[in-house]
N, C-alpha and C positions, 0 to 999 in steps of 0.2 A: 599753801604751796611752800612757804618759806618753814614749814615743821619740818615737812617730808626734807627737803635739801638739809635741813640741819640734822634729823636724823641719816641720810646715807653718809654726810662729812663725818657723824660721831664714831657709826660703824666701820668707817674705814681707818680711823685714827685711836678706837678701841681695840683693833685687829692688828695693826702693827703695833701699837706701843704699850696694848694693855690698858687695865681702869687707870692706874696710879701715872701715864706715862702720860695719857693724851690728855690735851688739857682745851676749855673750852676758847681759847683762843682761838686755837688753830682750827676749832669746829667751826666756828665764828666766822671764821677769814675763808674756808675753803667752801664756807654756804653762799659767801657774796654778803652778810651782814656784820653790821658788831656786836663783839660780847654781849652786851646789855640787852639784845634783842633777843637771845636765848631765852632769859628771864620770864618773855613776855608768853614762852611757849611752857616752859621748865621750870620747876623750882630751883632748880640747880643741877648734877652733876650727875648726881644718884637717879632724881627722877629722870633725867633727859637717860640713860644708863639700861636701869629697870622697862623703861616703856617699849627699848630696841630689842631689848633683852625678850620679852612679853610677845612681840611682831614676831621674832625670829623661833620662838618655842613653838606659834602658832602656824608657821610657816611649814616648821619639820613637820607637823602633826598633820596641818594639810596635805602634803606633799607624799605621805608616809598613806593617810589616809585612800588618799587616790588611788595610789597605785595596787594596792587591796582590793581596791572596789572595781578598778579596771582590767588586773591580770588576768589572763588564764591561769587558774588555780587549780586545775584538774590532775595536772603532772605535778609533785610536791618539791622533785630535782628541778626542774626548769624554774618554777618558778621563786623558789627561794635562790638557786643560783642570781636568777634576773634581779631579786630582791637586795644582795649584796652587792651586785654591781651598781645598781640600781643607787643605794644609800653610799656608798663609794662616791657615787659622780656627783649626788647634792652636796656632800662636805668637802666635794675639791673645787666645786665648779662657783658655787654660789657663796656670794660676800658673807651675806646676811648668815647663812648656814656656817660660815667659817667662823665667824665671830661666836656666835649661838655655842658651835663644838670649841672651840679657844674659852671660852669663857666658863663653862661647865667644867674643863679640867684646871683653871686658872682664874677662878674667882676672886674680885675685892676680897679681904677675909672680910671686912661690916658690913657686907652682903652674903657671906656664905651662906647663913641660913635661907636666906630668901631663893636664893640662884638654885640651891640643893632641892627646894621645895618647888621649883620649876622643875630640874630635869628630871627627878622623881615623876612630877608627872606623865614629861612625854615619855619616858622608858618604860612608866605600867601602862600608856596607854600601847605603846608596841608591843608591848607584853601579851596585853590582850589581844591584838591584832593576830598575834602569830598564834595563839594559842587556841581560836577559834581554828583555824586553818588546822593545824595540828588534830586538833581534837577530831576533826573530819575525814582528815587521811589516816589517821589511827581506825578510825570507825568503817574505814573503806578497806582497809590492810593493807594499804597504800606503805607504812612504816613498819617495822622491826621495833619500833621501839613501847612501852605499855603504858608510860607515864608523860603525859602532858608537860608538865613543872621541867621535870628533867632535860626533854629534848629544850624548853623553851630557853630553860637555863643556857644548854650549851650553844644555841642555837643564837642568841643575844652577846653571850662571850665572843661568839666572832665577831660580829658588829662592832662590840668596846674592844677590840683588839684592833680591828681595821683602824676604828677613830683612833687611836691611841698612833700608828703608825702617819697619822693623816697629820694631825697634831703636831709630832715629834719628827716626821721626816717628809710629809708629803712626796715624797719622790714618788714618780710613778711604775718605776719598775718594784720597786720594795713594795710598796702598798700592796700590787698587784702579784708580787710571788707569794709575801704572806697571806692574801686573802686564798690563791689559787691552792697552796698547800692546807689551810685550814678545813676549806671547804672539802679538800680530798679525801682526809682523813676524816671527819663529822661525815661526809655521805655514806661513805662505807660502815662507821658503825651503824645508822640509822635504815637504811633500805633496805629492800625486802633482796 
């Protein structure tokens, strides 16, 4: 019990102040324990770091996961719309996802390799996700468009465009005009 409470105190003090900022005092004090008790869960700083870092990548992937496996997929507008909304509300709404997106554009640098080698994976594996979908409504003439890679490219750029907005301004009417004009403009070149 006393991991879990020291990993949500790191992610919240990861999330405001950064690797370099938060320090495990304050994780310590806001878990109900002392310093020295982190030890007994962490190696230190890095591992206690990596392991929220690791929760929250597998969190996206679930979360990302689901909603693939649950949408109605038959309409390619509806459902990619619902999709960027969708990924919108997990990186405003949830800790663990804010920290995860904070942290991906704002890594330790003696962690960048490792972090890089995380969000690499959950970006191929949305990559994938979308790109079965795609490959299906291309196959249905569902799209205008002939190339899988292509749509998946532009189609991912808005995603790192919203994060990027979510990151640097969380506002929600900004968020929400950038993503409404992005998607405007991507729908029209792509549909039939």
């Amino acid at each position: 019990m006393k991991k879990e409470e020291i990993k949500k105190a790191a992610i919240k003090f990861f999330l405001q102040n950064g690797f370099e900022g938060a320090s495990l005092s304050e994780i310590a004090e806001e878990a109900g324990i002392k310093k020295a008790s982190i030890y007994s869960h962490f190696k230190g700083k890095d591992d206690l770091f990596l392991e929220v870092l690791k929760e929250a990548k597998a969190e996206e992937i679930e979360r990302k996961q689901d909603f693939f496996e649950k949408e109605d997929s038959s309409n390619p507008e509806t459902f990619l719309y619902h999709y960027l909304l969708y990924v919108k509300g997990m990186f405003q709404e949830n800790e663990m996802l804010k920290f995860w997106l904070r942290m991906g554009f704002f890594p330790p640098m003696h962690l960048y390799d490792v972090i890089q080698t995380e969000v690499t994976e959950a970006e191929n594996f949305q990559e994938h996700l979308i790109g079965q979908k795609c490959g299906m409504w291309i196959e249905k003439g569902q799209l205008s468009i002939k190339d899988a890679n292509t749509f998946n490219s532009a189609f991912t750029g808005i995603i790192i465009a919203i994060m990027v907005e979510i990151v640097y301004f969380n506002s929600g009417k900004r968020v929400d005009d950038k993503l409404e004009a992005l998607w405007e403009v991507f729908w029209k070149g792509v549909s039939r």
